[in-house]
Backbone bond lengths (Angstrom), bond angles and torsions (degrees), N, CA, C in turn:
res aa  C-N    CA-C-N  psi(-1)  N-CA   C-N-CA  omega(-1)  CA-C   N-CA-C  phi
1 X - - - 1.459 - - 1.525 109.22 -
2 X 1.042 115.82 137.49 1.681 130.88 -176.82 1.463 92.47 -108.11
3 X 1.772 95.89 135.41 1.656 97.15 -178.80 1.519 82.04 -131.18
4 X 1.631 108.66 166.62 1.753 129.92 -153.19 1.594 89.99 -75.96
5 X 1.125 125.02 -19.00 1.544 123.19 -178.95 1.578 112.46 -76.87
6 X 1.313 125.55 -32.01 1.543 109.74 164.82 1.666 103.89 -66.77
7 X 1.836 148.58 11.61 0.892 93.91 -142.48 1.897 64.35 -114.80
8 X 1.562 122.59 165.09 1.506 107.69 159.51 1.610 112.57 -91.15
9 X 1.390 96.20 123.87 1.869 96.51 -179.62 1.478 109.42 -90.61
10 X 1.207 120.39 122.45 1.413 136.36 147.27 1.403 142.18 -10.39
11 X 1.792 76.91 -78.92 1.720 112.81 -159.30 1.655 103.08 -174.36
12 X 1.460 110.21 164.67 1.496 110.33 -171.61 1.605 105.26 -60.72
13 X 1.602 129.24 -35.23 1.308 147.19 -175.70 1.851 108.81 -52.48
14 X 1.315 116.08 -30.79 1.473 146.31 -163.95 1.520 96.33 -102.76
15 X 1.468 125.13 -30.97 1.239 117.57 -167.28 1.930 87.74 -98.68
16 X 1.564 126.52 -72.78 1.224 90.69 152.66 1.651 157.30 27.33
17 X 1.116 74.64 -90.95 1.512 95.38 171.89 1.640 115.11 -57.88
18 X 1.107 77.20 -43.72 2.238 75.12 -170.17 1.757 100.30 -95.56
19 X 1.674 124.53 12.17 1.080 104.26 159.88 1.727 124.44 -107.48
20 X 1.639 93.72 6.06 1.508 130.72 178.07 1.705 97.14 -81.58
21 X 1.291 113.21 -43.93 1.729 120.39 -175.86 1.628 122.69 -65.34
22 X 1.537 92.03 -51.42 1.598 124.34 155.89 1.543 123.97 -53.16
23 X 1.297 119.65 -23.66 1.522 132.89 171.39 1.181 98.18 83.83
24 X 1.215 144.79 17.18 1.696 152.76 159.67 1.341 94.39 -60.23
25 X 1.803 100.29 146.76 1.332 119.68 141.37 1.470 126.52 -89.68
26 X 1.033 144.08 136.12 1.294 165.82 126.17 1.828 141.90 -103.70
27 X 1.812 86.52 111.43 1.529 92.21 -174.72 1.474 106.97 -94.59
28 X 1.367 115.09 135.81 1.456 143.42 -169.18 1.664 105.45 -107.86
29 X 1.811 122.39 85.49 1.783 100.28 167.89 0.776 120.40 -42.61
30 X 1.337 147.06 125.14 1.307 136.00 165.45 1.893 112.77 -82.00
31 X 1.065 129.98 123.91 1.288 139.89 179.26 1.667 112.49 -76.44
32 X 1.253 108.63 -25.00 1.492 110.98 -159.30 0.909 144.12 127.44
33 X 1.439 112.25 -25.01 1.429 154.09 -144.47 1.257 143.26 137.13
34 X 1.657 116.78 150.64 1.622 81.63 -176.81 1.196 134.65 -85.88
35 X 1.288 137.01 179.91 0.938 147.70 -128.57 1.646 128.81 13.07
36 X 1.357 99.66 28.45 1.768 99.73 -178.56 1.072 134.54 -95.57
37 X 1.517 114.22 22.79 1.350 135.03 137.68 1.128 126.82 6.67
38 X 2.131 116.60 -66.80 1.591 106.35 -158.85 2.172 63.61 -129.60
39 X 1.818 92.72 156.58 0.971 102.64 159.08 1.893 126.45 -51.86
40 X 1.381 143.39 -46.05 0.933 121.16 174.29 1.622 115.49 -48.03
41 X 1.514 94.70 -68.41 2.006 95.87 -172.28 1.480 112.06 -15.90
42 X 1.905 101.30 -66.16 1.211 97.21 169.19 1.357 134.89 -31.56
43 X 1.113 109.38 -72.54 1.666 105.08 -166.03 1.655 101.31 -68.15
44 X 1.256 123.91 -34.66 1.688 113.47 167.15 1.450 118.21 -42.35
45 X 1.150 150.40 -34.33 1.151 150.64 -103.88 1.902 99.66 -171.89
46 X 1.123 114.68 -27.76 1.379 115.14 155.92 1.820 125.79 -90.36
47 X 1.772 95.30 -55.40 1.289 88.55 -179.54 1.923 114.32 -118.05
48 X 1.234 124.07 10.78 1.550 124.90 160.76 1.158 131.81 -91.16
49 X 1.722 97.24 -30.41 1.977 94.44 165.54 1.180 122.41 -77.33
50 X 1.937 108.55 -35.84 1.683 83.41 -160.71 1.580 95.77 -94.02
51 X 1.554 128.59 9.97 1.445 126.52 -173.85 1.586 98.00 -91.68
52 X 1.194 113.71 -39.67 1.451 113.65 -162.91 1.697 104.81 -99.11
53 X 1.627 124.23 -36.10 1.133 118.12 -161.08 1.470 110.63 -117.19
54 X 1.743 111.31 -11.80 1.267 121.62 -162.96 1.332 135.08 65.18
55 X 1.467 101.10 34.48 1.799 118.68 -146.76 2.016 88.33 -113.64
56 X 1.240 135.31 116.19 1.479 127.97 164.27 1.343 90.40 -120.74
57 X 1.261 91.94 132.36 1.400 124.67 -152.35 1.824 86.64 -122.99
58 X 1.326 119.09 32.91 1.457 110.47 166.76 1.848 99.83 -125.14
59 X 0.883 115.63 2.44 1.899 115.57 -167.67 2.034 82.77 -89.46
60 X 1.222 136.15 -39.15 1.316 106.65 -174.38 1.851 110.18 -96.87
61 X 1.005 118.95 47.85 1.478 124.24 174.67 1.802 72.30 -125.92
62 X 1.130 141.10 -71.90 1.439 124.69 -137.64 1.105 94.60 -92.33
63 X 1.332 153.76 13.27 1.010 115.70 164.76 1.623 120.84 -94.77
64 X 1.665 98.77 9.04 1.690 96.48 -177.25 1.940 89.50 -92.72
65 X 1.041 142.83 -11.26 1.589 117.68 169.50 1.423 96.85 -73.18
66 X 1.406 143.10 -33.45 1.313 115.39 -156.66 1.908 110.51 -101.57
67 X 1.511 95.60 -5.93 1.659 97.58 156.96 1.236 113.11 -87.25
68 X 1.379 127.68 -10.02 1.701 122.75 159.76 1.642 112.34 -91.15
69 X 1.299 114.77 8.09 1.366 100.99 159.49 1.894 101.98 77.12
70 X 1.286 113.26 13.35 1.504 126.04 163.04 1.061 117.79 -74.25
71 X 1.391 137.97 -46.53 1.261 145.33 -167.05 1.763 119.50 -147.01
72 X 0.909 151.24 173.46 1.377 159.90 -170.56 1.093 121.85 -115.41
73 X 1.497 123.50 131.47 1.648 111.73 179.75 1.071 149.31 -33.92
74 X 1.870 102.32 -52.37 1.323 105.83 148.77 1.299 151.12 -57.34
75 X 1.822 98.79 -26.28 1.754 103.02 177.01 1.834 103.66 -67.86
76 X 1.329 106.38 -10.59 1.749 106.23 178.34 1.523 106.35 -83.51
77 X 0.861 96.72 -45.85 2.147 102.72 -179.39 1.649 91.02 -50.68
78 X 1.669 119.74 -57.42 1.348 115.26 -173.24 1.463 114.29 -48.63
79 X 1.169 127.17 -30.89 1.210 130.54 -162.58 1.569 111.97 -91.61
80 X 1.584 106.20 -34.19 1.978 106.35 160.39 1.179 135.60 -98.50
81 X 1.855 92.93 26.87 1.203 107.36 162.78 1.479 106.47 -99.20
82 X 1.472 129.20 -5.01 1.555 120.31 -174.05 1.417 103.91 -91.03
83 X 1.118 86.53 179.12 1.759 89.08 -170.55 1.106 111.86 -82.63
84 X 1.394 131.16 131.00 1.368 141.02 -166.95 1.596 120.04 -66.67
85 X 1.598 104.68 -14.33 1.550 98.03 176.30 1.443 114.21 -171.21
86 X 0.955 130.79 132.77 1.792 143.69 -145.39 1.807 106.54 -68.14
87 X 1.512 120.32 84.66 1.261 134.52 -170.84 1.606 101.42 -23.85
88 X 1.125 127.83 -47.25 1.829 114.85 174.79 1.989 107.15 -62.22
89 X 0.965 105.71 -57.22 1.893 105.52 178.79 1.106 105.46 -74.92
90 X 1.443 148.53 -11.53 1.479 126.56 135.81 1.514 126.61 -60.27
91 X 1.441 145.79 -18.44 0.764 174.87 74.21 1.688 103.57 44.29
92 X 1.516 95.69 -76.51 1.724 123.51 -170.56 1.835 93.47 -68.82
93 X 1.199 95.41 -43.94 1.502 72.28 -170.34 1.456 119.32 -106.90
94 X 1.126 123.42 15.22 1.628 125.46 172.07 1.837 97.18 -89.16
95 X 1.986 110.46 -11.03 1.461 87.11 -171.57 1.917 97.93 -80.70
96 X 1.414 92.46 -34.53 1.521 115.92 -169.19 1.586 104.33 -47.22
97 X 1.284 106.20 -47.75 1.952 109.85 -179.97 1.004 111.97 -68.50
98 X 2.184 129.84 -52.72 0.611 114.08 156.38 1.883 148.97 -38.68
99 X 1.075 111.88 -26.67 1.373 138.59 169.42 1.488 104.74 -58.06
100 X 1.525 108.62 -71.76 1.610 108.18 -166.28 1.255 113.93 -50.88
101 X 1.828 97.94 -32.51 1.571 104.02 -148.97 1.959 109.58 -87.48
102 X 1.519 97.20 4.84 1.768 92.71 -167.60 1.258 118.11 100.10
103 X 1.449 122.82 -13.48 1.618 117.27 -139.46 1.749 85.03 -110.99
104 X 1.578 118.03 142.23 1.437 119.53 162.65 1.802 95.36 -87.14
105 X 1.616 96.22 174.37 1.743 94.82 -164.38 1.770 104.05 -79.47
106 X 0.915 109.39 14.87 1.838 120.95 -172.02 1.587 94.29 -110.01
107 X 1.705 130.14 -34.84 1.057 104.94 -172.16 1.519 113.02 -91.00
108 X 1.201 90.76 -0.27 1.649 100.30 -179.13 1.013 141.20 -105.12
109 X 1.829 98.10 1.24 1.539 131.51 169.56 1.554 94.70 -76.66
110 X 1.216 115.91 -63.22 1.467 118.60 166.60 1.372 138.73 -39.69
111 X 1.426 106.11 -28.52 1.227 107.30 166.79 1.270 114.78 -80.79
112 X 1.434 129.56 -40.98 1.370 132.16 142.26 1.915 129.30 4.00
113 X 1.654 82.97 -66.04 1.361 100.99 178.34 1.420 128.72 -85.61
114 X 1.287 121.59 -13.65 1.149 110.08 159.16 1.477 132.76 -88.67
115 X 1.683 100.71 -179.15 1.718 97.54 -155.02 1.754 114.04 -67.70
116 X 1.200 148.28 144.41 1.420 121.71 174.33 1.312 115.29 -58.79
117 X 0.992 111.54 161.06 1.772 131.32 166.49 1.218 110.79 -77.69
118 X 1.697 132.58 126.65 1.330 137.49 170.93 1.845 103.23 -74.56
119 X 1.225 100.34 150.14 1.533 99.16 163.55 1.370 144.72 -61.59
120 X 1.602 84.90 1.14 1.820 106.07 -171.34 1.509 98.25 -110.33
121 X 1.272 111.74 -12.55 1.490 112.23 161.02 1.011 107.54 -47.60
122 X 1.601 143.31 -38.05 1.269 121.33 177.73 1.236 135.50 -128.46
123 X 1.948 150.27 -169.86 1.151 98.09 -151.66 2.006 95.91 -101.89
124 X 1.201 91.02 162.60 2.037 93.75 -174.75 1.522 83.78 -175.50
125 X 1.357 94.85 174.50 1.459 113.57 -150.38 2.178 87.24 -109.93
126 X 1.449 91.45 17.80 1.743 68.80 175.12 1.199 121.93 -90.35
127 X 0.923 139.92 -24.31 1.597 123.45 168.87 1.341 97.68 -57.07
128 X 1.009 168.52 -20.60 1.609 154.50 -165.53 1.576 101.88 -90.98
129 X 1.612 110.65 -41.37 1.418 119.62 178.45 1.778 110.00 -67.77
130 X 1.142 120.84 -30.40 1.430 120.71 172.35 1.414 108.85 -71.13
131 X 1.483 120.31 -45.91 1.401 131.67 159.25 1.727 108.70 -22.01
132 X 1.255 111.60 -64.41 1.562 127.37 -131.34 1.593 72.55 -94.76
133 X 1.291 130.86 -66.17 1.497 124.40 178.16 1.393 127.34 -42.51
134 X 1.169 111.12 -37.35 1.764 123.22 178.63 2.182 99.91 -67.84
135 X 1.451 99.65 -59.45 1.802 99.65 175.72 1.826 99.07 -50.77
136 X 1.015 117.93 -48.05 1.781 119.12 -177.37 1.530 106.23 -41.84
137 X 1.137 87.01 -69.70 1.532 106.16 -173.44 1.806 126.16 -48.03
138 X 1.402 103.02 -51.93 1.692 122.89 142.48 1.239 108.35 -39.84
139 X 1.005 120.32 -71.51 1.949 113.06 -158.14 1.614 99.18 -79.96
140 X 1.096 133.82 -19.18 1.155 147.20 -167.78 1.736 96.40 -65.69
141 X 1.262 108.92 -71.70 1.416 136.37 -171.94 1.525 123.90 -71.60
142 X 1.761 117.63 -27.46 0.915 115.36 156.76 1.505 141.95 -43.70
């Protein structure tokens, strides 16, 4: 008998998998995506990264089925090519964020449109910490 403790888990996709191997059932809600749980995440993560930051935040969920030999590269390209979120519940929930967040839908088109902010835009000790990591890293390796 093989128990879930020889197996190394990943990710829920990995756990899955080895209860598919094991001849277990396991039902998975699916939300949609990940983290789309609570309405903000969602709409953060569908339509603020990749509109505002250029960030799709769906290429590192797929690429662990097609390093397990689940799916194929391309059937993943097919899949971030669909539309990331159902034109009525984008709708519902850009009013809903907008709402929580203060913003009328004009100021938030705008926020949209402008350029992002670097992290050095403001003041923090990270450039000194990249500093202190780069000397690490040097003396480290020498």
């Amino acid at each position: 008998m093989v128990s879930i403790v020889d197996y190394k888990i990943a990710n829920l996709g990995s756990l899955v998998n080895i209860f598919k191997r094991l001849g277990l059932k396991a039902q998975v809600l699916h939300q949609g995506g990940k983290h789309y749980e609570s309405t903000f995440t969602r709409f953060y993560q569908a339509q603020i990264l990749p509109a505002k930051f250029g960030v799709n935040k769906r290429r590192i969920p797929l690429s662990d089925p097609i390093i397990n030999g689940e799916i194929r590269r391309d059937d993943s390209v097919r899949d971030l090519e669909q539309p990331r979120y159902d034109p009525n519940q984008l709708e519902q929930d850009r009013a809903y964020v907008c709402k929580k967040l203060g913003f009328s839908e004009a100021e938030f088109a705008t926020y949209l449109r402008t350029p992002p902010a670097s992290h050095f835009d403001y003041p923090s000790y990270a450039r000194l910490s990249e500093r202190l990591v780069a000397i690490h890293m040097r003396k480290r390796y020498v």
